[in-house]
N, C-alpha and C positions, 0 to 999 in steps of 0.2 A: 504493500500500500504506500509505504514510504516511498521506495522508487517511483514508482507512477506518478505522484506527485509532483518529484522532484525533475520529471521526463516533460511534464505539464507546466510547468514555472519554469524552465529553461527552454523550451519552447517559443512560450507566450514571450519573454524577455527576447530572445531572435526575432521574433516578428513583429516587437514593439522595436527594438533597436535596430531597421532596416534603412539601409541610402535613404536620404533623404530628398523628399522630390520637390520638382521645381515650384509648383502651385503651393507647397507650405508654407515658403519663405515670405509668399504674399503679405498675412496679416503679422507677422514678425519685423518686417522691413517699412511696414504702417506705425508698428505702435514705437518701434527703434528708430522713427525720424527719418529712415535711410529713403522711404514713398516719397518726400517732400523734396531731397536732392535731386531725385530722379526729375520730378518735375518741375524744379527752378529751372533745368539746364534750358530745354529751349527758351525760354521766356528768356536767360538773362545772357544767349546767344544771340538771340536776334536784336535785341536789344539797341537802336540806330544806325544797323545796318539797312542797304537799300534793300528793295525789293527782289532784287534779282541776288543776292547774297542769303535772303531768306532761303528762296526757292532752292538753293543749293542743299541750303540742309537738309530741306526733303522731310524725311522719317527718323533721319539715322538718329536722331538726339530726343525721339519723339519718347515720355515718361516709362509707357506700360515697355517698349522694347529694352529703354536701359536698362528696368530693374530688372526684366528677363532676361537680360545676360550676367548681370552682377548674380542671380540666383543661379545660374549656370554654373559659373564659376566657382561659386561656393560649396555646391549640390554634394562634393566630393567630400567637404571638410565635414560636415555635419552628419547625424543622424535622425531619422524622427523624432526617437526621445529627446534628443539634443537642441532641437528645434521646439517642441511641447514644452522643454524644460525653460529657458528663454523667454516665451511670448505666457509661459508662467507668471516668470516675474515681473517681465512688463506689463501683465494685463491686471496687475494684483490691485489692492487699493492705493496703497502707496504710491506706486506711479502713477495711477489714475488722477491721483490726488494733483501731482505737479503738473500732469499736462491741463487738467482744468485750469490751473492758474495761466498757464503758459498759455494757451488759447484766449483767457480772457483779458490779454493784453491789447489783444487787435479790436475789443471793440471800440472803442474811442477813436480808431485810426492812427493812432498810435502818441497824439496829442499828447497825452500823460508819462508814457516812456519820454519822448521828447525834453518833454520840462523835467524829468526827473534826471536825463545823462546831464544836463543845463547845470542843477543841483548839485550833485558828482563831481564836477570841473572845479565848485568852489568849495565843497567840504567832501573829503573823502570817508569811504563808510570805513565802519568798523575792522580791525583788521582781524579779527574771529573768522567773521560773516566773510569779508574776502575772501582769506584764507579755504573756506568751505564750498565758498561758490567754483573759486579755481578746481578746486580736488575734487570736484562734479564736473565740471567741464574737462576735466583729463582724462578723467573715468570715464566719460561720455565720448568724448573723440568726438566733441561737438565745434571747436574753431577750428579742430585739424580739419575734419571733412567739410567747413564750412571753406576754411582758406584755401583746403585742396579743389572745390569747387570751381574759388573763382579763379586760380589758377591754369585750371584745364579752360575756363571758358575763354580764360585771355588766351592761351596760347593756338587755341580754334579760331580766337579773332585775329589772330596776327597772321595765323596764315591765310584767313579769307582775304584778309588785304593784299599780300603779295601776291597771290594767285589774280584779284582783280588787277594786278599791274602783269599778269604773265610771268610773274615770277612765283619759287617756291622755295621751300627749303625740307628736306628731310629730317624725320623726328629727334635725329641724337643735334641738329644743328639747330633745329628751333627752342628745343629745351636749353640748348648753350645761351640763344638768342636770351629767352626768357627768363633766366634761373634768376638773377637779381629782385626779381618780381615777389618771388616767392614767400622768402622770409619778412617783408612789408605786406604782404596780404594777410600771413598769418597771425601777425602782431597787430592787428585791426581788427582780423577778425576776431580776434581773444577779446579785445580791449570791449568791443560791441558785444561778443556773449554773456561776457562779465558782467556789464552796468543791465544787461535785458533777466540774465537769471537773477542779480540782485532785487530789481523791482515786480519782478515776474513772482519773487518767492518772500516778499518783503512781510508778507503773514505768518508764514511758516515759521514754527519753531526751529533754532538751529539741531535739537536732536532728531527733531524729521530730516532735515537737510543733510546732516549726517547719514539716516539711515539710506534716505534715496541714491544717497552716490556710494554707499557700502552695497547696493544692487545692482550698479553696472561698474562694480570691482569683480563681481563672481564671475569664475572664470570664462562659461560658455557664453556669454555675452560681452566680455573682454575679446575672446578669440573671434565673434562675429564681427567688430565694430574696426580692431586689429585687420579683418582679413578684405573687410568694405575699404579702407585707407589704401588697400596696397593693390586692389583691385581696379579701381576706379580710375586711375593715369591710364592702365592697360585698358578699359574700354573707351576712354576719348581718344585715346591714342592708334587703336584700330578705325576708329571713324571716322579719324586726320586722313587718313591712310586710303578710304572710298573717298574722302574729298580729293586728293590727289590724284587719283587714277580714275575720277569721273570723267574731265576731259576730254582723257584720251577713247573715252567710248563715243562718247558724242561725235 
């Protein structure tokens, strides 16, 4: 009887702990913020480019395909439970808790952020509270992937430029072109998630604040946010790659 059991719970655990498929990552990549990158990019690609620069871009940067390669690519690293485990702890109350807050920043338009970075400039907050907001934003890979963002979108708009002059440059020469960029992107955007999680969590006790960023310290949600960071140069960086060689099909 014992064995039977124990043939039965090793089993179920194989077929709970299976690859992981691409449709799960869906509501894990919603409640992980990683939905919301996908869907800046074209918005902040097109962004005062002309008409015919739009047209270029086509699909390739369009929300639902980027994150369906980012879950591509991941597909291998995870496993179901590993995935279950994850959109656990984000969907728990605790997180619920800060994205409510963090949502109800925009409805003002964001008027009241405004006046509060204004605030900020001539009295700096508390350096606990800093302190706390930073080691959530680390733990989050929130101005990494924010700066990594605008990163890849600058270096897609620099070569739409050269390309509208007939000129281009290859990926290891445009990232040479671009890399000063880089570390000023990231330092802004820290600086910006900083004063938004400050006002965004300005209710919140700091032993929540604490505990929220002791949840994207656990490691299956480190290893997703880790693997989004190092993923994401490689799919703008394939898409450079059909801009380049669109062209010559024409």
């Amino acid at each position: 009887m014992r064995l039977s059991m124990f043939v039965l719970l090793l089993i179920s655990h194989l077929t709970h702990a299976g690859p992981a498929k691409v449709e799960a990552f869906v509501p894990v990549f919603e409640l992980a913020g990683i939905r919301l990158l996908c869907e800046q990019s074209a918005p902040l690609l097109t962004r005062g480019l002309s008409e015919q620069q739009q047209a270029q871009l086509g699909a390739a940067f369009a929300a639902d395909e980027l994150c369906l390669d980012l879950a591509r690519q991941l597909a291998g690293t995870f496993d179901q439970a590993q995935l279950q485990q994850i959109q656990g702890v984000l969907g728990g109350p605790v997180a619920q808790r800060f994205s409510e807050a963090e949502r109800s920043v925009g409805e003002d338009g964001g008027e009241a952020l405004a006046s509060y970075r204004a605030q900020l400039a001539r009295r700096s907050p508390r350096a606990d509270r800093l302190a706390l907001v930073r080691r959530l934003d680390e733990a989050a890979h929130t101005s990494t992937l924010a700066g990594l963002l605008r990163y890849e979108v600058g270096k897609t708009q620099a070569l739409l430029a050269l390309m509208a002059r007939g000129e281009s440059l290859d990926e290891q020469a445009l990232s040479r072109q671009t890399a000063s960029q880089a570390a000023a992107l990231h330092t802004s955007s820290a600086e910006a998630v900083a004063s938004f999680m400050l006002y965004a969590y300005r209710q919140m006790p700091s032993a929540q604040l604490a505990e929220y960023a002791a949840l994207y310290e656990q490691p299956m949600l480190k290893l997703l946010l880790e693997r989004c960071v190092q993923v994401l140069p490689q799919l703008f960086a394939e898409r450079r790659e059909m801009l380049r060689k669109a062209p010559a099909k024409q």
